[in-house]
C-alpha positions as CSV (number, residue, x, y, z in Angstrom):
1,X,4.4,3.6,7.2
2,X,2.9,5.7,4.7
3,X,2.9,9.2,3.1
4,X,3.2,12.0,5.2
5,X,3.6,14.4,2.6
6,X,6.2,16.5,4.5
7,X,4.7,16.1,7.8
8,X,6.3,14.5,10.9
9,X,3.5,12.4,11.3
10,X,0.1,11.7,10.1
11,X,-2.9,9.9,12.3
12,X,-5.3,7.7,10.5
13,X,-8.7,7.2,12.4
14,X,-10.6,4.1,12.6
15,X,-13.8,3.0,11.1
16,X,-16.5,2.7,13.4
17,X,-18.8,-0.3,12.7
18,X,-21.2,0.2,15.3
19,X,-23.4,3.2,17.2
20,X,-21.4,2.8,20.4
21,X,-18.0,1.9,18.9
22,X,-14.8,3.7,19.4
23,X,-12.5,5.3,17.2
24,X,-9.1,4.2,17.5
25,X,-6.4,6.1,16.7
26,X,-3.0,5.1,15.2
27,X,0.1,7.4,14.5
28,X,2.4,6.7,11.7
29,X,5.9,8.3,11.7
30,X,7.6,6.3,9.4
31,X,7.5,7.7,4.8
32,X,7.0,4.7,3.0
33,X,8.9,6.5,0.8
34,X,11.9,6.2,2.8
35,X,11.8,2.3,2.9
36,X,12.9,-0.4,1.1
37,X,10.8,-3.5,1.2
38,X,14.0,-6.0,0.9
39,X,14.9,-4.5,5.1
40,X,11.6,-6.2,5.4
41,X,10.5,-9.8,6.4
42,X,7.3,-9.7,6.0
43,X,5.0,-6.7,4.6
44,X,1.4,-6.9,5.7
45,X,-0.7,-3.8,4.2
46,X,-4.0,-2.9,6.1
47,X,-7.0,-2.9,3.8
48,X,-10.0,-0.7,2.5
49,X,-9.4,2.8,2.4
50,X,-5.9,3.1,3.8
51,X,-4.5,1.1,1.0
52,X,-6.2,3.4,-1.9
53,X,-5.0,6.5,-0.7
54,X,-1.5,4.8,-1.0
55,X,-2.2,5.5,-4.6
56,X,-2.5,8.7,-4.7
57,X,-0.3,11.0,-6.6
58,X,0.9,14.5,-5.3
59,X,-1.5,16.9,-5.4
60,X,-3.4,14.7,-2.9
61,X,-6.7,13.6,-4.8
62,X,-5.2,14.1,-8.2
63,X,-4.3,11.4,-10.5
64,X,-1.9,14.5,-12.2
65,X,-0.9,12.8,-15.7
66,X,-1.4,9.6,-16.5
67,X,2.0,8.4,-17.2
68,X,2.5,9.2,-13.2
69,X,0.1,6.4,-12.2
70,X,3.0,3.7,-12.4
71,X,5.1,6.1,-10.4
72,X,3.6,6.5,-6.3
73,X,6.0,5.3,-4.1
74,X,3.7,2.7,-2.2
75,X,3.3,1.2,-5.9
76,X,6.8,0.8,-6.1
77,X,7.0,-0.5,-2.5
78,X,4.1,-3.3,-3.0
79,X,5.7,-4.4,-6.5
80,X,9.1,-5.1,-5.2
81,X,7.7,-6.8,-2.2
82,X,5.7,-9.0,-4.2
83,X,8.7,-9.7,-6.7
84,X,10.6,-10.8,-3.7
85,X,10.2,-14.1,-2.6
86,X,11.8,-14.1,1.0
87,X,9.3,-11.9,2.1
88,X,6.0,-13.0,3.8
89,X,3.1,-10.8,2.5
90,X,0.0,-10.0,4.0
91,X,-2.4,-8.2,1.1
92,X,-6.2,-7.9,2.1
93,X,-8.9,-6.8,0.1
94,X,-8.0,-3.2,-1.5
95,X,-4.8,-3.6,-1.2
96,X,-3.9,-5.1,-4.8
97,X,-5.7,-2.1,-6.1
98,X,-1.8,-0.8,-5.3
99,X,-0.7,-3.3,-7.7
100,X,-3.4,-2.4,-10.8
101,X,-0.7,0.5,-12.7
102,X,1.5,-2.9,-12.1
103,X,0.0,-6.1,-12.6
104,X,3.2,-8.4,-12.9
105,X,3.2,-9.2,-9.6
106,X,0.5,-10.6,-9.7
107,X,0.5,-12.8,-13.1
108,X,1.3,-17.0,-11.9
109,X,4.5,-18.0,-11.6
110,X,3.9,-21.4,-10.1
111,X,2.1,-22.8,-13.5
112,X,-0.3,-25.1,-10.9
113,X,-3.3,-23.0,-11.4
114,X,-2.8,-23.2,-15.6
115,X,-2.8,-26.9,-15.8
């Protein structure tokens, strides 16, 4: 999932890591705005680029005001995924650049690492 911005679909293209490599091709249908993370088991996020643009608030390249930054869906969507404990998550790399406008997620719970 992700935002299709009033689209039916949107098609996110590969990187291509070498001369002769192929792009790949993958077609999302599914708003992550329409979803709730709790329906989920796990949540695995794919990294780099495709994880920033998930914080991007409408106008598309526009942080807008400030006080919005807390606001984008997929923020939402990663920070109650991460609050949940049933469910399995997958972050890589960029990814917990979602969760920056939200770090609680993130802050120990466990206590192991502070002793």
């Amino acid at each position: 999932m992700t935002y299709l911005w009033g689209e039916e679909k949107r098609i996110i293209v590969s990187d291509i890591t070498e001369p002769d490599g192929k792009v790949e091709l993958l077609t999302i249908t599914k708003e992550i705005a329409d979803a709730n993370p709790n329906n989920y088991a796990i949540v695995l996020t794919a990294a780099n680029y495709v994880a920033c643009r998930l914080r991007g608030i409408p106008p598309i390249g526009s942080l807008a005001d400030a006080s919005l930054v807390h606001s984008p869906t997929a923020v939402r969507f990663v920070a109650s995924a991460m609050m949940n404990p049933q469910i399995v998550k997958g972050v890589l790399c960029h990814v917990l650049w979602i969760l920056t406008p939200v770090p609680e997620p993130l802050e120990c719970r466990s206590c192991l690492c502070a002793r």
